[in-house]
N, CA, C and O atoms as a DFTB+ gen file, in Angstrom:
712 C
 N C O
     1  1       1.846     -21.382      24.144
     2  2       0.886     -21.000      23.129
     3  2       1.568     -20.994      21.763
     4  3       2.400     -20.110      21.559
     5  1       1.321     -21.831      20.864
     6  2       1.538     -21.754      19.676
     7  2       0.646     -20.383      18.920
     8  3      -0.507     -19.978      19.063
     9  1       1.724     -19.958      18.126
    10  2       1.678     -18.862      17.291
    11  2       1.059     -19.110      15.837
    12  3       1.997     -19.218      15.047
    13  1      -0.054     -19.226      15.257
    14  2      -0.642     -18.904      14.551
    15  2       0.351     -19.014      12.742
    16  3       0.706     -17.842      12.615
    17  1       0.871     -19.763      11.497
    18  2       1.312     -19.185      10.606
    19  2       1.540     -18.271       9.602
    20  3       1.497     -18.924       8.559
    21  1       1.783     -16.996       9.322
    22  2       1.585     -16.755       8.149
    23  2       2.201     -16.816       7.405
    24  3       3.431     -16.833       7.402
    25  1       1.023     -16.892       6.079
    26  2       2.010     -16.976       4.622
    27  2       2.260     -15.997       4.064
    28  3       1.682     -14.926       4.252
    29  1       3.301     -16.229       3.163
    30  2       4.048     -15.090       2.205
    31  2       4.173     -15.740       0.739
    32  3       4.489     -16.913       0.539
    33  1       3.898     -14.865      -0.178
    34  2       4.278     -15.563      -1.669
    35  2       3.933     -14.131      -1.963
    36  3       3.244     -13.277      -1.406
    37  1       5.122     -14.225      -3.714
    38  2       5.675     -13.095      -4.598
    39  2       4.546     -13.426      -5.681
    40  3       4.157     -14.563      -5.945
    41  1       3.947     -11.888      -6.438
    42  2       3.309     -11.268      -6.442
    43  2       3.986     -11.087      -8.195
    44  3       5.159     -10.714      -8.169
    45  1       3.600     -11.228      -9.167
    46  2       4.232      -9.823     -10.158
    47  2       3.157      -9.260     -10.735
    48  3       2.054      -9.727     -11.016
    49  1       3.783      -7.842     -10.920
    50  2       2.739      -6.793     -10.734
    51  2       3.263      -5.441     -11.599
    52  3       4.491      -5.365     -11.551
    53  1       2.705      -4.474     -12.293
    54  2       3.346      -3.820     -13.394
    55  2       4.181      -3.073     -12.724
    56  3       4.678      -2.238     -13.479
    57  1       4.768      -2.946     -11.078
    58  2       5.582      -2.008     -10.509
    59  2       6.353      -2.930     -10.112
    60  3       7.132      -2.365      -9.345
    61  1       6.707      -4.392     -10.184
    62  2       7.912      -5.306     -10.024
    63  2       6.995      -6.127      -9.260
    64  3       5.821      -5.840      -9.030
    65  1       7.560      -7.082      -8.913
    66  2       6.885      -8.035      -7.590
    67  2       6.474      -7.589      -5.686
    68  3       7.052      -6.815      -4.923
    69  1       5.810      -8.075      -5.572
    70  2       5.270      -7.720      -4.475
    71  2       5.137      -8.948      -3.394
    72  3       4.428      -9.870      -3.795
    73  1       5.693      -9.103      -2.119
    74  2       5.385     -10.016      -1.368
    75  2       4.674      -9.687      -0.546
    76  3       4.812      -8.708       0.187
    77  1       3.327     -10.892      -0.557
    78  2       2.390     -10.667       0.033
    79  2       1.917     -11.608       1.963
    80  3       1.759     -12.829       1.993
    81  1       1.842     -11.126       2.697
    82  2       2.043     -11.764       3.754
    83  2       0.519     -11.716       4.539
    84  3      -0.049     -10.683       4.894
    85  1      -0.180     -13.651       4.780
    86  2      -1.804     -13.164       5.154
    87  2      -1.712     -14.385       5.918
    88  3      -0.872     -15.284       5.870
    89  1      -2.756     -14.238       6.644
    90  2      -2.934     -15.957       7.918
    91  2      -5.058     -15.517       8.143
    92  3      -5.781     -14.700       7.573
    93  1      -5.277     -16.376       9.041
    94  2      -6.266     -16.468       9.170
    95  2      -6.534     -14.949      10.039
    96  3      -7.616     -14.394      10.232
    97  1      -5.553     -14.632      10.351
    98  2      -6.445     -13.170      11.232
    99  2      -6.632     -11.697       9.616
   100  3      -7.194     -10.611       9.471
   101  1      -6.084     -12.284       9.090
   102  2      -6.243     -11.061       7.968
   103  2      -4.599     -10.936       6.605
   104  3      -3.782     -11.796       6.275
   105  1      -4.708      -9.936       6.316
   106  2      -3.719      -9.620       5.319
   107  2      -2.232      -8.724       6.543
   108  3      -2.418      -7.615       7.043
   109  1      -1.228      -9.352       6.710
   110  2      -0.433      -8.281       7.200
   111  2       0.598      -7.493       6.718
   112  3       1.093      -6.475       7.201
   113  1       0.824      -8.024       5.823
   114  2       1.818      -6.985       5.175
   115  2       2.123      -6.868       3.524
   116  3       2.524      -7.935       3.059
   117  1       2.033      -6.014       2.770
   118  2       2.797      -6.207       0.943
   119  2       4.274      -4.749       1.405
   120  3       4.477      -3.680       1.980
   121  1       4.959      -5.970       0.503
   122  2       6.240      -5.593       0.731
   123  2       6.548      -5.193      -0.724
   124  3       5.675      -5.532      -1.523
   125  1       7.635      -4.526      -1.242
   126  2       8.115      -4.481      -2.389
   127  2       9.651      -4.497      -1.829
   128  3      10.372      -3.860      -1.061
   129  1       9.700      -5.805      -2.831
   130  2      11.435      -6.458      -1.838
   131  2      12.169      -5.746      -3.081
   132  3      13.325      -5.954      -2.714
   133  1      12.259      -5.273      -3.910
   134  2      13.292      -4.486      -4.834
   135  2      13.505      -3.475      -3.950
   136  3      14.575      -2.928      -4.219
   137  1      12.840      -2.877      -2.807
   138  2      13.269      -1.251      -2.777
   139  2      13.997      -1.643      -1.298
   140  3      15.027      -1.072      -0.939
   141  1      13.388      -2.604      -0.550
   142  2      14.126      -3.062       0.737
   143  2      14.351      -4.851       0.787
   144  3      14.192      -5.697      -0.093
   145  1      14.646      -4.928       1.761
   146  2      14.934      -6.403       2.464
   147  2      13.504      -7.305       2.006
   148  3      12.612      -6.588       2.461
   149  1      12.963      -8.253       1.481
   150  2      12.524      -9.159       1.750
   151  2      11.775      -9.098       2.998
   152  3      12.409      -9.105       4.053
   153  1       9.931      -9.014       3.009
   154  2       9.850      -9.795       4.375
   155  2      10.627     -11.362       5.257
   156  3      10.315     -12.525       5.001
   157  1      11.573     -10.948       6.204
   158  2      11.716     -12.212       7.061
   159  2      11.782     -11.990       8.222
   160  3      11.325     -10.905       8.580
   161  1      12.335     -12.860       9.223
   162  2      12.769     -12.287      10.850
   163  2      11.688     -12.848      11.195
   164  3      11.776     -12.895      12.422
   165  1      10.842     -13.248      10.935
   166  2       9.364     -13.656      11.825
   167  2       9.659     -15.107      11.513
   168  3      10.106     -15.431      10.413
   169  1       9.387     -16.072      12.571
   170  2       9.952     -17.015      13.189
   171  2       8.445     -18.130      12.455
   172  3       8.540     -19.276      12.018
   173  1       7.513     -17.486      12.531
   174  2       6.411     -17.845      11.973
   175  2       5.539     -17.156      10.829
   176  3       4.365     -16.909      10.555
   177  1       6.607     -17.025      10.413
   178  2       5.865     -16.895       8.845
   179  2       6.922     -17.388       7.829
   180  3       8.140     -17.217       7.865
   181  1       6.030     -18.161       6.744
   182  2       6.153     -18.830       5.725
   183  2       5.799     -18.748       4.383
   184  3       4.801     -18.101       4.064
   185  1       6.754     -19.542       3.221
   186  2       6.251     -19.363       2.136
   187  2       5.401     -19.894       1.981
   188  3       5.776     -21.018       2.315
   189  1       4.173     -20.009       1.631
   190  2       2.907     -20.837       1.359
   191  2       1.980     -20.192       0.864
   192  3       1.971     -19.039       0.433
   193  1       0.710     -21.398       0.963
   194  2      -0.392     -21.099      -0.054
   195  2      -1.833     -20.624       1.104
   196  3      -2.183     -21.677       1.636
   197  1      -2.478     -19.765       1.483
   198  2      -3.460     -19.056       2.053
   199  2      -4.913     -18.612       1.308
   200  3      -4.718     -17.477       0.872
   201  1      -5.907     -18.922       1.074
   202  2      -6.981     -18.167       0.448
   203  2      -6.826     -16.705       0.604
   204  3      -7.118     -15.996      -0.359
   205  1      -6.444     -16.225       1.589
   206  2      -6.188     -14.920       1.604
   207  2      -5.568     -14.359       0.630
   208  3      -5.929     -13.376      -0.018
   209  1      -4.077     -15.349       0.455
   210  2      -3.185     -14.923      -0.597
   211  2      -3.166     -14.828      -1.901
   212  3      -2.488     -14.219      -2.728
   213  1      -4.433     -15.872      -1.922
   214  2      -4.904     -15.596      -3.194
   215  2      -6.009     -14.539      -3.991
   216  3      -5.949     -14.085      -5.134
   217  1      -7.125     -14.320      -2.827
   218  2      -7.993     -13.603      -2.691
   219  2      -7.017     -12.101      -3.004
   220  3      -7.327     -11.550      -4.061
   221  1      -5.998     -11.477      -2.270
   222  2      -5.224     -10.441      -2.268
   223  2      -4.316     -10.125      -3.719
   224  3      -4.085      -9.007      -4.181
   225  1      -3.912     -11.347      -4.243
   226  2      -3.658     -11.388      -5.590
   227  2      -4.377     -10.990      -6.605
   228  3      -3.998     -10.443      -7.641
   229  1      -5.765     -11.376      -6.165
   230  2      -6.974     -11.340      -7.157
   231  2      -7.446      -9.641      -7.198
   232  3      -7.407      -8.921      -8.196
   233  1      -7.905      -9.243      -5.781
   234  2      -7.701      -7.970      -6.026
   235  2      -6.753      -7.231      -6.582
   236  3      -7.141      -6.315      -7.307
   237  1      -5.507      -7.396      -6.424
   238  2      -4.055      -6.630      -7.010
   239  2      -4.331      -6.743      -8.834
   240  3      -4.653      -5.865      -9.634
   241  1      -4.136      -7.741      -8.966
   242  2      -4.383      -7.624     -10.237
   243  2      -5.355      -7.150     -10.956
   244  3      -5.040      -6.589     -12.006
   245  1      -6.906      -7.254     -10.555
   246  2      -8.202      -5.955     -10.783
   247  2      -7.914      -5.260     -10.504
   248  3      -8.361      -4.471     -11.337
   249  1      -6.972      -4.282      -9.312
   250  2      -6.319      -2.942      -9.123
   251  2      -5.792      -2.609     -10.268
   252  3      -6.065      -1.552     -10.837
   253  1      -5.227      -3.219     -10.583
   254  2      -3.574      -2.771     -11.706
   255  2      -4.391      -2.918     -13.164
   256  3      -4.176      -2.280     -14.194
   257  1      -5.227      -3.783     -12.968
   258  2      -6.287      -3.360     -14.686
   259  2      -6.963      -2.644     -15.006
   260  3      -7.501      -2.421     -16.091
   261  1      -7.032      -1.871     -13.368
   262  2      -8.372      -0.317     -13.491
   263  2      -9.816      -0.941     -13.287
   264  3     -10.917      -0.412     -13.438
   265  1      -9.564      -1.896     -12.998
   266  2     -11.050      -2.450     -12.608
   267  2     -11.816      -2.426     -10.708
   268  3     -12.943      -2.231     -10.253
   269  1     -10.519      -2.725     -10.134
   270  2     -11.011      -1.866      -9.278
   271  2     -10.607      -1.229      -8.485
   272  3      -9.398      -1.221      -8.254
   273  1     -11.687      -0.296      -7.629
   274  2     -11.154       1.293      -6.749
   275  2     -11.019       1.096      -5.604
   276  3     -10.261       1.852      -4.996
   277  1     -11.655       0.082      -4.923
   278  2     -11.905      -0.233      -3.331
   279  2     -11.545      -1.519      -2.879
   280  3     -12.581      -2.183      -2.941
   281  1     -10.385      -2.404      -2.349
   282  2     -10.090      -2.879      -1.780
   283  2     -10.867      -3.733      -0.491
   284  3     -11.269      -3.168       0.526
   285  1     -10.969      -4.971      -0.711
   286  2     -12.137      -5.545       0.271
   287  2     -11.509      -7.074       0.869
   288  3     -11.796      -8.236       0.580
   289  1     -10.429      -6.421       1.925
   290  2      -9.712      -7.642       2.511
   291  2      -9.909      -7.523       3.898
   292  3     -10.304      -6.430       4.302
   293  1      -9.680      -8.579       4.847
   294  2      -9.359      -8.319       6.264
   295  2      -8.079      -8.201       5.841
   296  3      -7.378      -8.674       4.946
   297  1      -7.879      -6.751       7.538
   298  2      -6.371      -6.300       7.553
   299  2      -6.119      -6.791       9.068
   300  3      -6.937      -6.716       9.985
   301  1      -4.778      -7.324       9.132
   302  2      -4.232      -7.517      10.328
   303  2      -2.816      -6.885      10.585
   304  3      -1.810      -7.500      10.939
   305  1      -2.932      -5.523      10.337
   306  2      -1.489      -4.834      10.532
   307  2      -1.295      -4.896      11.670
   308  3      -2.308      -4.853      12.368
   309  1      -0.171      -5.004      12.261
   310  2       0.570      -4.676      13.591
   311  2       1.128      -3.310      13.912
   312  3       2.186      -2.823      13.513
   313  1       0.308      -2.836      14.629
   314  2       0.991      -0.797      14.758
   315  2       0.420      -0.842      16.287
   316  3       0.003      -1.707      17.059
   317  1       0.661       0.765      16.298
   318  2       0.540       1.381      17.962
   319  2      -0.947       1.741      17.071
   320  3      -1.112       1.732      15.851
   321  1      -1.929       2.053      18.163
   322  2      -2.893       2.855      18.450
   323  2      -2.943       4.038      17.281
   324  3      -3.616       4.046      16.251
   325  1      -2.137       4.897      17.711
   326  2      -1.781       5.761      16.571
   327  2      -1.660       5.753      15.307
   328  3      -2.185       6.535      14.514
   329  1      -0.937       4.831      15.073
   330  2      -0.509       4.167      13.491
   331  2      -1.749       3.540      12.693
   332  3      -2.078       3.803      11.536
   333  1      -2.404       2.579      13.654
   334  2      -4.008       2.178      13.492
   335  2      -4.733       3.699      13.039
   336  3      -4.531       4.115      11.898
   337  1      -5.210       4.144      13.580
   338  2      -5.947       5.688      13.189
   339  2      -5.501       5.965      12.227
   340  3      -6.182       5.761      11.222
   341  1      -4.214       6.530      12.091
   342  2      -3.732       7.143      10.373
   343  2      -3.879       5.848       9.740
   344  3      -3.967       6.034       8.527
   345  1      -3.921       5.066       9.924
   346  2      -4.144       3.796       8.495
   347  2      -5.773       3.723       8.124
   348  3      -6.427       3.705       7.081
   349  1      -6.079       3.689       9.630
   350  2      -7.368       4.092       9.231
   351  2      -8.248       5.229       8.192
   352  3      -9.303       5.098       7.571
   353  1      -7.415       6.225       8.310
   354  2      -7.602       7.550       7.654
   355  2      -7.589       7.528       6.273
   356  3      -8.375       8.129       5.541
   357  1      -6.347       6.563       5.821
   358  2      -5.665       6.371       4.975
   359  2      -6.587       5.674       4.078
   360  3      -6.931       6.140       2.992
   361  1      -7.099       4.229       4.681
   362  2      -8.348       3.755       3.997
   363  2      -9.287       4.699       3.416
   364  3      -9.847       4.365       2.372
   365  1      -9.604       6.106       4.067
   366  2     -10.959       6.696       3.527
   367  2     -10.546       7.885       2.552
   368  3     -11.299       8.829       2.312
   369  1      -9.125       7.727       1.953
   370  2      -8.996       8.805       0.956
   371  2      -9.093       8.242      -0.377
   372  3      -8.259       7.476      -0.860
   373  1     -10.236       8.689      -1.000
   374  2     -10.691       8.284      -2.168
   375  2      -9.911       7.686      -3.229
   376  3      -8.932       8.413      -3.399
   377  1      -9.889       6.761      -3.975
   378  2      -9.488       6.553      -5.049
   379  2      -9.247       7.409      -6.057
   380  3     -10.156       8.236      -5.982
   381  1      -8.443       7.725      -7.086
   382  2      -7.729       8.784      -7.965
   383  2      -7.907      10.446      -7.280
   384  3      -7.953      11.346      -8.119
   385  1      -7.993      10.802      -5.959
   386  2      -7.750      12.017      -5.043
   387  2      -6.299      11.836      -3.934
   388  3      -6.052      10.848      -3.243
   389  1      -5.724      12.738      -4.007
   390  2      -4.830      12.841      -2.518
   391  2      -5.215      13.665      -1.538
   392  3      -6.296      14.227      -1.713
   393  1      -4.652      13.881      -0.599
   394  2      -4.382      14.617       0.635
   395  2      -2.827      14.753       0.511
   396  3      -2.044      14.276      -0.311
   397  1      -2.606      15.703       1.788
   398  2      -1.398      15.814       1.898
   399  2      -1.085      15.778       3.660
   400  3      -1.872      16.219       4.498
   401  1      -0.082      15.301       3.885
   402  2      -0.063      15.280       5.842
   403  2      -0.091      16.014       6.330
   404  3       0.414      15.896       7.447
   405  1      -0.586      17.171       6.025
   406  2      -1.212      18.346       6.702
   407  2      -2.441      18.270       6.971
   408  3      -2.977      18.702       7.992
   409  1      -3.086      17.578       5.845
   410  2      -4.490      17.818       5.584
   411  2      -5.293      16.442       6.475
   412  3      -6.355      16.473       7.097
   413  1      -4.425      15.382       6.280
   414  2      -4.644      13.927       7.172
   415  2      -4.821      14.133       8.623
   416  3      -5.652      13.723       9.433
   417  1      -3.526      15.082       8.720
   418  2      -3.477      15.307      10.768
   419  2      -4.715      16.299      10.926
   420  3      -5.510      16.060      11.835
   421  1      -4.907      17.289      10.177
   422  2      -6.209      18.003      10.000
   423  2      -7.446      17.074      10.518
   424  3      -8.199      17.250      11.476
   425  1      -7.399      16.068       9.593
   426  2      -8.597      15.026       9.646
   427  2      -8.961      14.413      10.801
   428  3     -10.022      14.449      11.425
   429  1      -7.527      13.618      11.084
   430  2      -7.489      13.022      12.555
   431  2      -7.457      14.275      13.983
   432  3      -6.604      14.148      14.862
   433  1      -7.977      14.854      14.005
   434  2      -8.557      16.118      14.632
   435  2      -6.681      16.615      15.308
   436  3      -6.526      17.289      16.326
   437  1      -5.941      16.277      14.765
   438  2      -4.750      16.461      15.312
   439  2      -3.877      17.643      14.500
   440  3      -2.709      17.331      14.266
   441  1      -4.275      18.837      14.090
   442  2      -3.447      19.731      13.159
   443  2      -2.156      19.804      13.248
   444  3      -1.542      19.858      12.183
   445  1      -1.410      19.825      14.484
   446  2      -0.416      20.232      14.790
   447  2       0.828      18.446      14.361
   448  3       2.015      18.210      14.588
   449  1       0.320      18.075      14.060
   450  2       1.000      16.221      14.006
   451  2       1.013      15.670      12.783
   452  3       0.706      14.503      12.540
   453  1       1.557      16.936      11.564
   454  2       1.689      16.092      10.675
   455  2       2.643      15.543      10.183
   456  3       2.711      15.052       9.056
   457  1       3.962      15.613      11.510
   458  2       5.153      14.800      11.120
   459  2       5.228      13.458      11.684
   460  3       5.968      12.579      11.241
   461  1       4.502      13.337      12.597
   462  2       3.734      12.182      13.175
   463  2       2.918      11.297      12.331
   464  3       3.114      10.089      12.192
   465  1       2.176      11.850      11.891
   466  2       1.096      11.426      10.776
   467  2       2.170      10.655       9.639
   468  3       2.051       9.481       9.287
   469  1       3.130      11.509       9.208
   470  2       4.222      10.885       8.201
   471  2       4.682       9.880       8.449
   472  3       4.831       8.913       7.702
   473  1       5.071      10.047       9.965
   474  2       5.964       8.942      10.073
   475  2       5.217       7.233      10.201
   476  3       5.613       6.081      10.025
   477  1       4.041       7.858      10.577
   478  2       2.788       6.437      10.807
   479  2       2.437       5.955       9.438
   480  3       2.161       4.778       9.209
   481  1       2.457       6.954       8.479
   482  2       2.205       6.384       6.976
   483  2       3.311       5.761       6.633
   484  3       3.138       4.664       6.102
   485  1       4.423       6.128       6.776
   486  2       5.987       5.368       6.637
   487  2       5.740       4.151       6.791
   488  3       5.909       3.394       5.836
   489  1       5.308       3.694       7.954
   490  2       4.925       2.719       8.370
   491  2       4.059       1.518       8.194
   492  3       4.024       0.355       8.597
   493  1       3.393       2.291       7.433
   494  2       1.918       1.279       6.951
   495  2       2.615       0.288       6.048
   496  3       3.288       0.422       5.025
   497  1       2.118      -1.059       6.977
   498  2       2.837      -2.156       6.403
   499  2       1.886      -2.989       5.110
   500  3       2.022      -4.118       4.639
   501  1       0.993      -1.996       4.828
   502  2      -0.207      -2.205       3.877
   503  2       0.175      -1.387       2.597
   504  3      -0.815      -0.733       2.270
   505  1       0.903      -1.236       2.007
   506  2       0.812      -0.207       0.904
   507  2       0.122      -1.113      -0.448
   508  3       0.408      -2.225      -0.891
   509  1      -0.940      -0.059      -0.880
   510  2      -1.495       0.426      -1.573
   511  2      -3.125      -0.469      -1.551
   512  3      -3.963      -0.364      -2.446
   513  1      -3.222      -1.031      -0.737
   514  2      -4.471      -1.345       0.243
   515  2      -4.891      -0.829       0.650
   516  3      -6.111      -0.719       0.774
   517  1      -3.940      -0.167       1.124
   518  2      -4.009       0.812       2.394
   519  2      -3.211       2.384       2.026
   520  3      -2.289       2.887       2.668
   521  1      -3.818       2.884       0.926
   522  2      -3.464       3.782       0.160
   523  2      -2.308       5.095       0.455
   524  3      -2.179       6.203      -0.065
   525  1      -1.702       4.512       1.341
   526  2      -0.333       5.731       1.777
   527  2       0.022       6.210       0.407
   528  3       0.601       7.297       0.405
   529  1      -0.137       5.793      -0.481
   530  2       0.537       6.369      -1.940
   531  2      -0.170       7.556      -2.103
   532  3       0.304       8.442      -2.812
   533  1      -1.311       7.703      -1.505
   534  2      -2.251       8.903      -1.968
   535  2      -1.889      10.315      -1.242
   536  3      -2.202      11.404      -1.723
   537  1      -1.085      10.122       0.160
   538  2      -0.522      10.934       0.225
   539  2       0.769      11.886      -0.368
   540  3       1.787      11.337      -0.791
   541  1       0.657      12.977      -0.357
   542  2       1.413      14.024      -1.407
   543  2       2.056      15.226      -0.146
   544  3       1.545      15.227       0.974
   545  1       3.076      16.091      -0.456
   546  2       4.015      16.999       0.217
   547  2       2.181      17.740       0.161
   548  3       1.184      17.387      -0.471
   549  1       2.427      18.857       1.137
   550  2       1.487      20.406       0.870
   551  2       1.906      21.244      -0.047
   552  3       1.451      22.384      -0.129
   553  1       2.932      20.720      -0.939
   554  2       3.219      21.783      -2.107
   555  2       2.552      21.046      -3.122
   556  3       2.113      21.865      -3.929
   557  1       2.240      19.767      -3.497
   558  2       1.607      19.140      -4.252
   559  2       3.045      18.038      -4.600
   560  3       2.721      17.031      -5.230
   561  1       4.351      18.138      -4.294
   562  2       5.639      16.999      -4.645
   563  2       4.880      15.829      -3.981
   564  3       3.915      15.827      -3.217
   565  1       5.846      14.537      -4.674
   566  2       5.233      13.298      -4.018
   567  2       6.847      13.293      -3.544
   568  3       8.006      13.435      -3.933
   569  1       6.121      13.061      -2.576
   570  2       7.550      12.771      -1.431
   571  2       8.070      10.770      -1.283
   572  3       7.899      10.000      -2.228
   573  1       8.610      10.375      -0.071
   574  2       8.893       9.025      -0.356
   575  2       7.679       8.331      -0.469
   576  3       6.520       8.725      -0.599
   577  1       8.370       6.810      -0.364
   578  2       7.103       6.045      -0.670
   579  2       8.306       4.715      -0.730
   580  3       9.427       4.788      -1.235
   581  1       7.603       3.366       0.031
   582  2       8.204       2.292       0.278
   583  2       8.717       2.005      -0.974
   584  3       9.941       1.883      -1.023
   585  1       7.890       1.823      -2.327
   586  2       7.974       0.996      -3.331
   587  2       8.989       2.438      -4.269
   588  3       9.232       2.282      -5.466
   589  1       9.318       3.327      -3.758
   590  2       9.882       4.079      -4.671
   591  2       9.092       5.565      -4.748
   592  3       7.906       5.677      -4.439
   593  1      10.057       6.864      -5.276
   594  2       8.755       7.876      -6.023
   595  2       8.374       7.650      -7.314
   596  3       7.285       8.047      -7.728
   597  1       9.286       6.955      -8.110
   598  2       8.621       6.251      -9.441
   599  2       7.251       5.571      -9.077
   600  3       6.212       5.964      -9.608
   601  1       7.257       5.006      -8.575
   602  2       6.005       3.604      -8.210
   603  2       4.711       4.745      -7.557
   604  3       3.614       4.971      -8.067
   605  1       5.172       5.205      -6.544
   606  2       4.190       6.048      -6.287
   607  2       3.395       7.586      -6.996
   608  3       2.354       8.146      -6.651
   609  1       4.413       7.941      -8.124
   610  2       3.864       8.199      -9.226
   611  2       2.958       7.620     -10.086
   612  3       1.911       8.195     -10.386
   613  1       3.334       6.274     -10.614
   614  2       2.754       5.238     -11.050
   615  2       1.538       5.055     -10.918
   616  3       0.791       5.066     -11.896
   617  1       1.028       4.817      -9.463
   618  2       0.155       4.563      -8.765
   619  2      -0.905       5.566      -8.729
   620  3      -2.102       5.279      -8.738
   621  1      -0.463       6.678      -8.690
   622  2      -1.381       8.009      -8.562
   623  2      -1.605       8.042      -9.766
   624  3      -2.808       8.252      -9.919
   625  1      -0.739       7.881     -11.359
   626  2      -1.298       7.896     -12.567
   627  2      -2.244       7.107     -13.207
   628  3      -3.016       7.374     -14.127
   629  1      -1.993       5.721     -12.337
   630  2      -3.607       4.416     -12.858
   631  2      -4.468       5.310     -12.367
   632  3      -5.152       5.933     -13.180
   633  1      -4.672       5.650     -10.504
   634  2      -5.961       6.436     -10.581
   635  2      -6.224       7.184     -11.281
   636  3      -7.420       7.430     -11.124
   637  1      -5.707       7.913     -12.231
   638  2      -6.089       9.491     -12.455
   639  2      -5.568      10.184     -11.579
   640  3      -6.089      11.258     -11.881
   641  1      -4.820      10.450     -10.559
   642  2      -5.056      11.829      -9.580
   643  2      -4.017      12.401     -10.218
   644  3      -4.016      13.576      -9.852
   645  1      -2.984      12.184     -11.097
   646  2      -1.688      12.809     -11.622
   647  2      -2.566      12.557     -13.404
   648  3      -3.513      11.818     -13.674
   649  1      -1.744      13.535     -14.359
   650  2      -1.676      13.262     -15.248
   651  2      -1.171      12.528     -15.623
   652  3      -0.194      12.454     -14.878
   653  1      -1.002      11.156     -16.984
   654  2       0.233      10.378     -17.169
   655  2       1.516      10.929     -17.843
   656  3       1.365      11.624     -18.847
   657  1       2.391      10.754     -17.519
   658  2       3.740      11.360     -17.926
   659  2       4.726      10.048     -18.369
   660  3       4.403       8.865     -18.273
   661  1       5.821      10.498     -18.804
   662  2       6.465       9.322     -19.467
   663  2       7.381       9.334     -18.256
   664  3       8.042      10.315     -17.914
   665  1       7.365       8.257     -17.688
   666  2       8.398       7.734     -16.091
   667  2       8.537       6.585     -16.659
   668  3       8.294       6.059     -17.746
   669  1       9.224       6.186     -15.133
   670  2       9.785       4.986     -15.532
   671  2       8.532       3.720     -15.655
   672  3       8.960       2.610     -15.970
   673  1       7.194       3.838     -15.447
   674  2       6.193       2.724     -15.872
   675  2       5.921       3.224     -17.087
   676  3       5.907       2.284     -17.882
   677  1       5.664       4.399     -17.701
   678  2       4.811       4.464     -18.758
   679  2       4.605       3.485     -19.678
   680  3       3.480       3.253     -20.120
   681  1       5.608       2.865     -20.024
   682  2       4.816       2.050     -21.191
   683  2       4.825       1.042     -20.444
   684  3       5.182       0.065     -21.103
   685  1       4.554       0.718     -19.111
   686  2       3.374      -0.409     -18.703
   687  2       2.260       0.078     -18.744
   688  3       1.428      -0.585     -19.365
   689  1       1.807       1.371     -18.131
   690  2       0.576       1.909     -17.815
   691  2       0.007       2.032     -18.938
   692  3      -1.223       2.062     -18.890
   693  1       0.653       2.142     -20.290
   694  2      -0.389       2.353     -21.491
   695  2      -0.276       0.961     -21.898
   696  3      -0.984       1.083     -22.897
   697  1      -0.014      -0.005     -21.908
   698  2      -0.356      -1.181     -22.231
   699  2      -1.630      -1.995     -21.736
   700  3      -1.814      -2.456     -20.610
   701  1      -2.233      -2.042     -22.539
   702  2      -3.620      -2.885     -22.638
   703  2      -3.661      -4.348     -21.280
   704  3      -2.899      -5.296     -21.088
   705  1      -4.636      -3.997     -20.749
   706  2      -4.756      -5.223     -19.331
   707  2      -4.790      -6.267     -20.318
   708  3      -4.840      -6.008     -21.520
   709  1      -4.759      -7.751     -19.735
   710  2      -4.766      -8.761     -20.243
   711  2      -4.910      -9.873     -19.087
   712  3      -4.942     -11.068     -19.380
């Protein structure tokens, strides 16, 4: 049985570049290769050109101009059962609002699992599609985050859910879309 290709192509984006990885079953992964390794290791996936990849671009960049709040891709993440559910979860926390992984495992009728819950958001090979950024500590700290806690500051400041502060994007975030 032949394996299906996907593509990958870099992304720039006001939080550095982003590699984006999509095939005909959906979108599977955005990476931010400054903070780790490069998506590779997959035997079948490639640099190339995908409607997906472009379609996913197109949204990213209406994300990052404030134009838009809701995300409208097929997803083809690869997780356990588990990991699926909290991503799932993850999808339904509003635009410029957080939760915190207390409040997520709360959700997923699971109270007692919110180090579980963490570790499945760790995981989400979807960030900011798939809004893991929106999660926050229960003290209100932003804890890690793939792309950085700068970036995931960042991110919470386009929505609104943080005030803007001078970090390390600010003077992207006040610069006029184009």
């Amino acid at each position: 049985m032949t394996i299906p290709p996907v593509f990958t192509a870099v992304l720039d984006t006001p939080i550095g570049p982003l590699q984006l990885a999509a095939s005909d079953a959906g979108l599977h992964a955005i990476d931010f290769p400054q903070a780790r390794p490069p998506l590779r290791g997959r035997a079948h996936w490639q640099a190339g050109n995908h409607a997906l990849l472009r379609e996913t671009a197109a949204q990213l960049r209406a994300y990052f101009a404030r134009r838009l709040r809701r995300f409208d891709l097929p997803l083809a993440a690869d997780g356990t059962a588990f990991q699926r559910e909290v991503w799932q979860a993850l999808a339904r926390i509003p635009y410029g609002t957080t939760t915190s992984y207390v409040g997520l495992a709360r959700e997923l009728g699971r109270p007692t699992a919110s180090r579980a819950v963490g570790a499945a958001n760790g995981r989400n090979p979807i960030p900011i599609v798939v809004p893991c950024h929106r999660v926050i500590g229960a003290s209100g700290a932003l804890t890690g985050f793939a792309g950085g806690v700068p970036t995931k500051q960042f991110l919470l400041e386009l929505e609104g859910a943080l005030p803007a502060a001078e970090g390390l994007f600010a003077a992207q975030a006040a610069a006029p879309a184009g």
